[in-house]
C-alpha positions as CSV (number, residue, x, y, z in Angstrom):
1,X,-92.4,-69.8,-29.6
2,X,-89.6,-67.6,-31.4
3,X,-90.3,-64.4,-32.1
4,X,-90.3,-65.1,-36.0
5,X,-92.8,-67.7,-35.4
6,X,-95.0,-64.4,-34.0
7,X,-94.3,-62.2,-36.4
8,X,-95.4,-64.8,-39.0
9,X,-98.6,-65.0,-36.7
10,X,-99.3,-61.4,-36.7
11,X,-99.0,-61.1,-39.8
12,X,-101.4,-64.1,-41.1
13,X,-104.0,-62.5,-38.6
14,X,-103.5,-58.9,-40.1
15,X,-104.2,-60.9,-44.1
16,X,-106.6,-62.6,-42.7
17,X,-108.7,-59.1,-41.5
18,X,-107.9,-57.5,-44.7
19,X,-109.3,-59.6,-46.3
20,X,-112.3,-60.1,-44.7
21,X,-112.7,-56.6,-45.0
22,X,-112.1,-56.7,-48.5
23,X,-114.6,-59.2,-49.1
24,X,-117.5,-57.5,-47.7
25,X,-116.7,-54.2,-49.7
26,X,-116.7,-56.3,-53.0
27,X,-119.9,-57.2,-54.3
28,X,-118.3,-59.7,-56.6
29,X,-114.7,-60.8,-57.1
30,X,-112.1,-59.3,-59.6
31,X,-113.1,-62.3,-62.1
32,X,-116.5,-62.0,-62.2
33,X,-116.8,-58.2,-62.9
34,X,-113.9,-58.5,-65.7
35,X,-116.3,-60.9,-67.2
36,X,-119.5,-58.6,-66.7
37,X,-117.0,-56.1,-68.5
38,X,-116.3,-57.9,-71.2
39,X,-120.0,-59.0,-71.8
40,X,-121.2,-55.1,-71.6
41,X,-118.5,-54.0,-74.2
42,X,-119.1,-56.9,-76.5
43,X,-122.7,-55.8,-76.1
44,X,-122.2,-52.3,-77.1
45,X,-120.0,-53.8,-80.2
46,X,-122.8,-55.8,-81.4
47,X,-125.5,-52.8,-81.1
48,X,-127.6,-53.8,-78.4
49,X,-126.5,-51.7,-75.9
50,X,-125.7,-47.2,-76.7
51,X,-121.8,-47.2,-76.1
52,X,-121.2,-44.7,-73.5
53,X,-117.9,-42.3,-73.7
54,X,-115.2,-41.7,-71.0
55,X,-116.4,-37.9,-70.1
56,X,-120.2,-39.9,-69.2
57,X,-118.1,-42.8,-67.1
58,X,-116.2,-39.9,-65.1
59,X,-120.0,-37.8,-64.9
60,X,-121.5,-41.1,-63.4
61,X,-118.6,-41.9,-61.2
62,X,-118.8,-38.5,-59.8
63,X,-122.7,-38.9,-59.5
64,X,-122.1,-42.6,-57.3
65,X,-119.1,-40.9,-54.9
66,X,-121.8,-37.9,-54.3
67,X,-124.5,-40.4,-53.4
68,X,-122.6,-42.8,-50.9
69,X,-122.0,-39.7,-49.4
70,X,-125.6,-39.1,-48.4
């Protein structure tokens, strides 16, 4: 084997862990939750939902981080 050939090996085994371990952190994939996105916003447009502004996204993000790290 030439050393490209391992390189090319190492490196397909390194993607291969990533993304494992990027798939078990990710509830859904990137499609899915632009879709939920897109639902939740048309939702807000329509009424049925109370639109939220960008000061309560940042309170509720902060809110999440400090209770993951309970």
């Amino acid at each position: 084997m030439s050393k490209k050939e391992d390189e090319l090996k190492h490196i397909n085994k390194e993607e291969q862990a990533m993304s494992a371990v990027i798939n078990q952190a990710r509830p859904c994939t990137i499609s899915e939750s632009i879709i939920e996105s897109c639902k939740e916003v048309k939702s807000m447009r329509e009424g049925r939902t109370p639109k939220r502004s960008l000061s309560e996204l940042f309170a509720n993000i902060e809110k999440w981080s400090k209770e993951e790290e309970k």
